[in-house]
C-alpha positions as CSV (number, residue, x, y, z in Angstrom):
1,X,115.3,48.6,41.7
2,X,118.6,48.0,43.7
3,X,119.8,49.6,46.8
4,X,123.0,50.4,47.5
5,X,124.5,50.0,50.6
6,X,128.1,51.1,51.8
7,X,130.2,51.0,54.4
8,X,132.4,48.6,56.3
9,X,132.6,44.6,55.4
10,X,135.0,43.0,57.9
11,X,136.1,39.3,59.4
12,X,135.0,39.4,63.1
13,X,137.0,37.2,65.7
14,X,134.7,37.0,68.8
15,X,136.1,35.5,72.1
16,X,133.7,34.7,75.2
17,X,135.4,35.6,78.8
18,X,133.8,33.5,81.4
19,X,134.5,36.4,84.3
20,X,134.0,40.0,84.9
21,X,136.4,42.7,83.2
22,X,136.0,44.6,86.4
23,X,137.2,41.9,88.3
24,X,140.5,42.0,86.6
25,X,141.1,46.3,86.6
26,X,142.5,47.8,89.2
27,X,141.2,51.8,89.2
28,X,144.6,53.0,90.7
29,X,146.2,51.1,87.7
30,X,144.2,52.2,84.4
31,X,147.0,54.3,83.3
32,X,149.0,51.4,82.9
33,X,147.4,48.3,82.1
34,X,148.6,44.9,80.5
35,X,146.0,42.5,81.2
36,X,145.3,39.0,79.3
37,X,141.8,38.0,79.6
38,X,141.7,33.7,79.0
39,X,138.5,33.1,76.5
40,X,136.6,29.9,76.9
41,X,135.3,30.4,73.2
42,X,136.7,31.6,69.7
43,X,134.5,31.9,66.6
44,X,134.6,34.0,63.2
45,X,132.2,35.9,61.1
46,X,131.5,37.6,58.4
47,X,130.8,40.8,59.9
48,X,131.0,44.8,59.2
49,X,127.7,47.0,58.8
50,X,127.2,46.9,55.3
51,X,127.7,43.2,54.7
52,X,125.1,42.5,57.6
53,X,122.6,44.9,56.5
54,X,123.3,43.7,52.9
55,X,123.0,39.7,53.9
56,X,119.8,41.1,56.1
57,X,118.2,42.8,53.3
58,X,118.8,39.7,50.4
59,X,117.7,37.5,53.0
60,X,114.4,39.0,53.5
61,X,113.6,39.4,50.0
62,X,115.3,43.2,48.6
63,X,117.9,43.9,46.3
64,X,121.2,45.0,48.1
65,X,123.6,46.3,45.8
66,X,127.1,46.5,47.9
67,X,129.8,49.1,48.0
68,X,132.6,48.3,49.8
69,X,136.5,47.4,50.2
70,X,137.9,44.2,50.9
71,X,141.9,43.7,51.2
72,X,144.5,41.3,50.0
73,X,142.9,38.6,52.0
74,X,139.2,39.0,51.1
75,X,138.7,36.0,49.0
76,X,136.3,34.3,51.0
77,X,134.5,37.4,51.7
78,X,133.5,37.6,48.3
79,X,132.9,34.1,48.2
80,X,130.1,34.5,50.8
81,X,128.6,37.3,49.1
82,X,128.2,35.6,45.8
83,X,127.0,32.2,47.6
84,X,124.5,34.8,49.3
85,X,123.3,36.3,46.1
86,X,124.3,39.7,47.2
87,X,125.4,42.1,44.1
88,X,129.1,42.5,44.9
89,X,130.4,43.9,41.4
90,X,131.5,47.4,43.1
91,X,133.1,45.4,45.8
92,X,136.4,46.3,45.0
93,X,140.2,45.4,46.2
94,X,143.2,46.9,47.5
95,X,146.2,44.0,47.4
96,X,148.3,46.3,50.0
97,X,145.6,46.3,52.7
98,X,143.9,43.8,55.0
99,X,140.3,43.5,55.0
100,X,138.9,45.3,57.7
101,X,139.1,43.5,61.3
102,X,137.5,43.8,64.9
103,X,138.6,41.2,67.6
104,X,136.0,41.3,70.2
105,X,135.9,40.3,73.6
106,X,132.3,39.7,75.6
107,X,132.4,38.7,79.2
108,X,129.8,37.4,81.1
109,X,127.7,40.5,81.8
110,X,127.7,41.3,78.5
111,X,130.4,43.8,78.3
112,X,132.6,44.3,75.4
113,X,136.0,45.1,74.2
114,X,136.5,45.8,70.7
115,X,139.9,46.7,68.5
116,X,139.4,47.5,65.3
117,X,141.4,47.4,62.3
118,X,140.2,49.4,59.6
119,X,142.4,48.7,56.5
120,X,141.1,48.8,53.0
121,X,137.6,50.2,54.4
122,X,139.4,53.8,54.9
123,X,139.8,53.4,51.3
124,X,136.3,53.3,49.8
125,X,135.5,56.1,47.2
126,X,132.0,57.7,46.1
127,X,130.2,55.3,43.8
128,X,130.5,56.3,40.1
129,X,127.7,56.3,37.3
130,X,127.6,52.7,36.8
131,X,127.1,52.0,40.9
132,X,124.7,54.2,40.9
133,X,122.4,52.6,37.7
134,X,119.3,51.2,38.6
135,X,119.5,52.6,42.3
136,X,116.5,53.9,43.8
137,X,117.5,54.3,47.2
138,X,120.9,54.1,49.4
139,X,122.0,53.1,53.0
140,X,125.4,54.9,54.6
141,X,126.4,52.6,57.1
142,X,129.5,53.3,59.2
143,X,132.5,53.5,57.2
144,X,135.4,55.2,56.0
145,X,134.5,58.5,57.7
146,X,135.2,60.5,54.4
147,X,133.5,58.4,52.4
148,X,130.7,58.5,54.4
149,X,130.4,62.3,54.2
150,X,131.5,62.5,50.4
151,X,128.5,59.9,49.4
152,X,125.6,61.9,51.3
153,X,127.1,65.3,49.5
154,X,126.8,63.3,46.1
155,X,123.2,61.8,46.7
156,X,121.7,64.9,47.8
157,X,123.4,66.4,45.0
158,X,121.5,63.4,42.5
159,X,118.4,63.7,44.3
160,X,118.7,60.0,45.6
161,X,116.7,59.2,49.2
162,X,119.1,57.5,51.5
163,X,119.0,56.0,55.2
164,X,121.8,57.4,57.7
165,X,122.9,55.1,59.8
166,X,125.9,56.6,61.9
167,X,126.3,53.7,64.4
168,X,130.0,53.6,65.8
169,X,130.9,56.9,63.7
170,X,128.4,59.0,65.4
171,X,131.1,60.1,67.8
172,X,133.8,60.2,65.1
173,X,132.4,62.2,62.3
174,X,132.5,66.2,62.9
175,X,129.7,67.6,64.3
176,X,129.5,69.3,60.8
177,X,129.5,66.3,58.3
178,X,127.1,64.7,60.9
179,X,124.5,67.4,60.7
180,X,124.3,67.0,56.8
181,X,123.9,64.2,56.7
182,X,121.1,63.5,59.1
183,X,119.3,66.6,57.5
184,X,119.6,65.4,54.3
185,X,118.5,61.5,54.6
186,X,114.8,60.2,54.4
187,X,115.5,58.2,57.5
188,X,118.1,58.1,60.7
189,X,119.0,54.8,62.2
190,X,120.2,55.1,65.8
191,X,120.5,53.1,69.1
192,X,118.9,55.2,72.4
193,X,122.7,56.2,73.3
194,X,123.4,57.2,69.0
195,X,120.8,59.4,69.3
196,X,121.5,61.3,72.6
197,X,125.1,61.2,71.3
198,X,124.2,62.6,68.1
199,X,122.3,65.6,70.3
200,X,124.6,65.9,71.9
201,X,127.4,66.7,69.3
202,X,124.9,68.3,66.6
203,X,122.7,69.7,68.7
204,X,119.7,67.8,66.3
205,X,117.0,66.8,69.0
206,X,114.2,64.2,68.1
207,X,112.1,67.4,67.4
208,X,114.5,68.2,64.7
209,X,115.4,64.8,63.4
210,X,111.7,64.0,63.1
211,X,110.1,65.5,60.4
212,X,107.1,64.8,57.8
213,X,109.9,64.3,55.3
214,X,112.2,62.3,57.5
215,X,112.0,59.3,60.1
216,X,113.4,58.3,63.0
217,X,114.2,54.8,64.4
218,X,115.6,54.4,67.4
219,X,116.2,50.9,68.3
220,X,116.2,49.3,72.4
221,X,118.1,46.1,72.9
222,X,115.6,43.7,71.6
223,X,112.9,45.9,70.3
224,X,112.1,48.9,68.0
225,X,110.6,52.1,68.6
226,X,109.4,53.9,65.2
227,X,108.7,57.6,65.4
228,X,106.5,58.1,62.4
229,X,102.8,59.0,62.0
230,X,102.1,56.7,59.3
231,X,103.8,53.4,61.2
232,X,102.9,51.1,58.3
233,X,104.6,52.9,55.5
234,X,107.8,53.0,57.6
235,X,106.6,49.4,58.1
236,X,106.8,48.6,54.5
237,X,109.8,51.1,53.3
238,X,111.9,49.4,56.0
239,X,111.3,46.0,55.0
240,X,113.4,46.7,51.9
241,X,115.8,49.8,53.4
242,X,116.4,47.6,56.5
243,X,119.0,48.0,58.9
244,X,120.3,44.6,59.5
245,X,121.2,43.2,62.8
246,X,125.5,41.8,62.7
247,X,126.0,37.9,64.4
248,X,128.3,38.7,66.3
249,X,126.2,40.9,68.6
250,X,125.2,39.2,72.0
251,X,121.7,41.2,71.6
252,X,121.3,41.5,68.3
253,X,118.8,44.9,67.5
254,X,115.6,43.1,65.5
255,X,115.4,44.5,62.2
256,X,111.9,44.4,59.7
Protein backbone atom coordinates (compact mmCIF):
# COMPACT_ATOMS: atom_id res chain seq x y z
CA UNK A 1 0.00 0.00 0.00
CA UNK A 2 1.27 3.46 -1.03
CA UNK A 3 1.52 6.62 0.91
CA UNK A 4 0.96 9.75 -0.27
CA UNK A 5 2.90 12.48 0.60
CA UNK A 6 2.36 16.24 -0.39
CA UNK A 7 3.64 19.29 -0.09
CA UNK A 8 6.52 21.45 -1.36
CA UNK A 9 9.33 19.97 -3.99
CA UNK A 10 11.90 22.78 -4.62
CA UNK A 11 15.73 23.36 -6.08
CA UNK A 12 17.75 24.59 -3.08
CA UNK A 13 20.83 26.96 -3.67
CA UNK A 14 22.84 26.81 -0.41
CA UNK A 15 25.80 29.33 0.11
CA UNK A 16 28.33 28.99 3.11
CA UNK A 17 29.39 32.56 4.73
CA UNK A 18 32.71 32.13 6.41
CA UNK A 19 31.83 35.11 9.09
CA UNK A 20 29.24 36.05 11.52
CA UNK A 21 25.82 37.82 10.22
CA UNK A 22 26.01 39.83 13.42
CA UNK A 23 29.16 41.01 12.54
CA UNK A 24 27.93 42.67 9.52
CA UNK A 25 24.30 44.31 11.14
CA UNK A 26 24.31 47.38 12.63
CA UNK A 27 21.06 47.49 15.33
CA UNK A 28 20.63 51.28 14.74
CA UNK A 29 20.49 50.33 10.93
CA UNK A 30 17.91 47.27 10.64
CA UNK A 31 15.31 49.51 9.23
CA UNK A 32 17.39 49.98 6.29
CA UNK A 33 19.64 47.37 5.37
CA UNK A 34 21.49 46.47 2.06
CA UNK A 35 24.11 44.18 2.93
CA UNK A 36 26.03 41.50 0.48
CA UNK A 37 27.29 38.62 2.41
CA UNK A 38 30.54 37.02 0.06
CA UNK A 39 30.01 32.95 0.24
CA UNK A 40 33.06 30.78 0.08
CA UNK A 41 30.68 27.89 -1.15
CA UNK A 42 27.67 27.41 -3.63
CA UNK A 43 25.93 23.96 -4.14
CA UNK A 44 22.34 22.78 -5.26
CA UNK A 45 19.79 20.36 -4.24
CA UNK A 46 16.89 18.76 -4.72
CA UNK A 47 15.19 19.94 -1.81
CA UNK A 48 11.37 20.87 -0.51
CA UNK A 49 9.59 18.72 2.34
CA UNK A 50 7.79 16.31 0.38
CA UNK A 51 10.52 15.30 -2.06
CA UNK A 52 12.91 14.75 1.06
CA UNK A 53 10.55 12.82 2.99
CA UNK A 54 9.48 11.02 -0.24
CA UNK A 55 13.44 10.18 -1.26
CA UNK A 56 13.75 9.36 2.76
CA UNK A 57 10.86 7.03 2.79
CA UNK A 58 11.81 4.96 -0.86
CA UNK A 59 15.19 4.87 0.39
CA UNK A 60 14.47 3.10 3.48
CA UNK A 61 12.31 0.60 1.92
CA UNK A 62 8.31 2.25 1.84
CA UNK A 63 6.19 3.20 -0.89
CA UNK A 64 6.00 7.13 -1.27
CA UNK A 65 3.44 8.13 -3.62
CA UNK A 66 4.15 12.02 -4.35
CA UNK A 67 1.79 14.89 -4.75
CA UNK A 68 3.20 17.87 -5.78
CA UNK A 69 3.88 20.88 -8.29
CA UNK A 70 6.81 21.48 -10.20
CA UNK A 71 7.06 24.66 -12.75
CA UNK A 72 8.20 25.29 -16.27
CA UNK A 73 11.67 24.40 -15.27
CA UNK A 74 11.12 21.10 -13.44
CA UNK A 75 12.57 18.65 -15.82
CA UNK A 76 15.26 17.43 -13.86
CA UNK A 77 13.19 17.27 -10.89
CA UNK A 78 11.23 14.66 -12.30
CA UNK A 79 14.22 13.20 -13.63
CA UNK A 80 15.48 12.55 -10.14
CA UNK A 81 12.34 11.25 -8.87
CA UNK A 82 11.97 8.54 -11.52
CA UNK A 83 15.88 7.63 -11.23
CA UNK A 84 14.85 7.39 -7.42
CA UNK A 85 12.03 5.10 -7.94
CA UNK A 86 9.69 7.45 -6.29
CA UNK A 87 5.89 7.30 -7.78
CA UNK A 88 5.73 10.77 -9.35
CA UNK A 89 2.49 10.30 -11.71
CA UNK A 90 0.38 13.11 -9.70
CA UNK A 91 3.38 15.26 -9.93
CA UNK A 92 1.95 17.59 -12.02
CA UNK A 93 3.09 20.98 -14.08
CA UNK A 94 2.31 24.52 -14.41
CA UNK A 95 4.40 25.97 -17.73
CA UNK A 96 3.69 29.64 -16.30
CA UNK A 97 5.38 29.13 -12.91
CA UNK A 98 8.91 28.36 -11.62
CA UNK A 99 9.44 25.41 -9.54
CA UNK A 100 9.50 26.31 -6.09
CA UNK A 101 12.98 27.94 -4.85
CA UNK A 102 14.79 28.80 -1.40
CA UNK A 103 18.39 30.36 -1.66
CA UNK A 104 19.95 29.86 1.61
CA UNK A 105 22.63 31.42 3.35
CA UNK A 106 24.51 29.51 6.61
CA UNK A 107 27.23 31.32 8.27
CA UNK A 108 29.68 29.98 10.49
CA UNK A 109 27.59 29.61 13.75
CA UNK A 110 25.13 27.97 11.97
CA UNK A 111 22.76 30.67 11.41
CA UNK A 112 20.53 31.00 8.47
CA UNK A 113 18.98 33.18 5.94
CA UNK A 114 16.35 31.82 3.75
CA UNK A 115 14.19 33.49 0.75
CA UNK A 116 11.76 31.56 -0.61
CA UNK A 117 10.07 31.50 -3.74
CA UNK A 118 7.06 29.54 -3.78
CA UNK A 119 5.74 29.41 -7.43
CA UNK A 120 3.87 26.41 -8.76
CA UNK A 121 3.76 24.90 -5.02
CA UNK A 122 0.83 27.56 -4.15
CA UNK A 123 -0.79 25.82 -6.83
CA UNK A 124 -1.27 22.27 -5.66
CA UNK A 125 -4.93 20.95 -5.45
CA UNK A 126 -6.56 18.07 -3.30
CA UNK A 127 -5.72 14.72 -4.74
CA UNK A 128 -8.52 13.14 -6.75
CA UNK A 129 -9.89 9.44 -6.73
CA UNK A 130 -7.07 8.08 -8.75
CA UNK A 131 -4.23 9.69 -6.21
CA UNK A 132 -5.91 8.47 -3.61
CA UNK A 133 -6.15 4.45 -5.02
CA UNK A 134 -4.20 2.10 -3.20
CA UNK A 135 -3.38 4.70 -0.36
CA UNK A 136 -3.36 3.54 3.10
CA UNK A 137 -1.97 6.36 4.77
CA UNK A 138 -0.91 10.23 4.00
CA UNK A 139 1.84 12.78 5.05
CA UNK A 140 0.93 16.85 4.82
CA UNK A 141 4.17 18.32 4.71
CA UNK A 142 4.40 22.11 4.43
CA UNK A 143 2.95 23.41 1.35
CA UNK A 144 0.65 25.51 -0.30
CA UNK A 145 -1.17 26.71 2.85
CA UNK A 146 -4.65 25.95 1.26
CA UNK A 147 -3.87 22.95 0.07
CA UNK A 148 -2.59 21.88 3.13
CA UNK A 149 -5.86 22.61 4.96
CA UNK A 150 -8.18 21.44 2.07
CA UNK A 151 -6.33 17.84 2.03
CA UNK A 152 -6.74 17.17 5.96
CA UNK A 153 -10.64 18.30 5.50
CA UNK A 154 -10.81 15.62 2.64
CA UNK A 155 -8.92 12.73 4.51
CA UNK A 156 -10.85 13.07 7.57
CA UNK A 157 -13.70 13.19 5.49
CA UNK A 158 -12.46 9.52 3.62
CA UNK A 159 -11.43 8.15 6.87
CA UNK A 160 -7.70 8.05 5.70
CA UNK A 161 -4.89 8.27 8.92
CA UNK A 162 -2.41 10.97 8.02
CA UNK A 163 0.87 12.52 9.73
CA UNK A 164 0.78 16.41 10.21
CA UNK A 165 3.77 17.82 9.75
CA UNK A 166 3.45 21.71 9.91
CA UNK A 167 7.18 22.57 9.87
CA UNK A 168 7.70 26.26 8.43
CA UNK A 169 3.79 26.72 8.11
CA UNK A 170 3.19 26.37 11.69
CA UNK A 171 3.31 30.04 12.07
CA UNK A 172 1.54 30.80 8.75
CA UNK A 173 -1.50 28.68 8.75
CA UNK A 174 -4.55 30.25 11.02
CA UNK A 175 -4.69 29.25 14.27
CA UNK A 176 -8.07 27.57 13.01
CA UNK A 177 -6.83 25.36 10.01
CA UNK A 178 -3.91 24.48 12.32
CA UNK A 179 -6.11 23.06 15.11
CA UNK A 180 -7.89 20.64 12.59
CA UNK A 181 -5.52 19.49 11.51
CA UNK A 182 -3.41 18.42 14.37
CA UNK A 183 -6.77 17.07 15.95
CA UNK A 184 -7.56 15.09 13.22
CA UNK A 185 -3.97 13.35 12.23
CA UNK A 186 -2.68 9.95 13.77
CA UNK A 187 0.58 11.67 14.37
CA UNK A 188 2.17 15.45 14.66
CA UNK A 189 5.70 15.97 13.53
CA UNK A 190 7.28 19.01 15.21
CA UNK A 191 10.77 20.51 16.18
CA UNK A 192 10.94 21.72 20.23
CA UNK A 193 10.30 25.51 18.86
CA UNK A 194 7.10 23.90 16.24
CA UNK A 195 5.57 22.67 19.10
CA UNK A 196 5.75 25.60 21.52
CA UNK A 197 4.82 27.66 18.51
CA UNK A 198 1.94 25.59 17.72
CA UNK A 199 0.79 26.18 21.69
CA UNK A 200 1.25 29.00 21.38
CA UNK A 201 -1.07 29.92 18.41
CA UNK A 202 -3.65 26.93 18.97
CA UNK A 203 -3.52 26.75 22.36
CA UNK A 204 -2.97 22.60 21.84
CA UNK A 205 -0.45 21.69 24.72
CA UNK A 206 1.46 18.25 24.65
CA UNK A 207 -1.40 17.06 27.00
CA UNK A 208 -3.73 17.75 24.21
CA UNK A 209 -1.70 16.73 21.21
CA UNK A 210 -0.86 13.41 22.97
CA UNK A 211 -3.47 11.11 22.95
CA UNK A 212 -4.08 7.13 22.82
CA UNK A 213 -5.27 7.85 19.29
CA UNK A 214 -2.59 10.24 18.38
CA UNK A 215 1.40 10.71 18.63
CA UNK A 216 3.65 13.06 19.16
CA UNK A 217 7.26 13.48 17.91
CA UNK A 218 9.16 16.15 18.66
CA UNK A 219 12.49 16.11 17.26
CA UNK A 220 16.04 17.95 19.06
CA UNK A 221 18.81 18.77 16.67
CA UNK A 222 20.37 15.36 16.27
CA UNK A 223 18.00 13.16 18.18
CA UNK A 224 14.32 12.22 18.68
CA UNK A 225 12.10 12.21 21.45
CA UNK A 226 8.85 9.94 20.92
CA UNK A 227 5.97 10.53 23.23
CA UNK A 228 4.08 7.29 22.97
CA UNK A 229 3.44 4.44 25.44
CA UNK A 230 3.90 1.76 23.13
CA UNK A 231 7.52 3.17 21.64
CA UNK A 232 7.94 0.23 19.37
CA UNK A 233 4.80 0.54 17.33
CA UNK A 234 5.63 4.17 16.76
CA UNK A 235 8.98 2.50 16.15
CA UNK A 236 7.69 0.43 13.37
CA UNK A 237 4.71 2.81 11.93
CA UNK A 238 7.37 5.54 11.50
CA UNK A 239 9.73 3.48 9.58
CA UNK A 240 7.25 3.57 6.72
CA UNK A 241 5.37 7.17 7.66
CA UNK A 242 8.75 8.81 8.16
CA UNK A 243 9.56 12.28 8.26
CA UNK A 244 12.63 12.56 6.20
CA UNK A 245 15.53 14.78 7.04
CA UNK A 246 16.28 17.63 3.63
CA UNK A 247 20.39 17.93 2.63
CA UNK A 248 20.60 20.87 2.74
CA UNK A 249 20.18 21.15 6.53
CA UNK A 250 23.53 21.83 8.47
CA UNK A 251 21.92 19.46 11.33
CA UNK A 252 19.93 17.39 9.68
CA UNK A 253 16.86 15.90 12.30
CA UNK A 254 17.48 11.82 12.22
CA UNK A 255 14.57 10.30 10.91
CA UNK A 256 13.55 6.16 11.47
Amino acid sequence: MAILISGSVAYDSVCSYGGRFDEMLLPDELSHLNLTFLADTLERYFGGCAGNIAWAMKAAGGSPRLLAMLGKDGAAYRDHLDKAGIDSRFVKDAPDEWTAQAFITTDSLGNQLTTFHAGAMDLLQVPDHEALSGVSAAHIAPGGLRSMASQGELYRKLGIPYVFDPGQATSQLSPAALTELSLGSMLICVSEYEEKLLADRTGLDRKKLFTPSRSLLVTRAVFVKILQKNWLGVFLSLKNLSRGFAPTLRYPRIFF
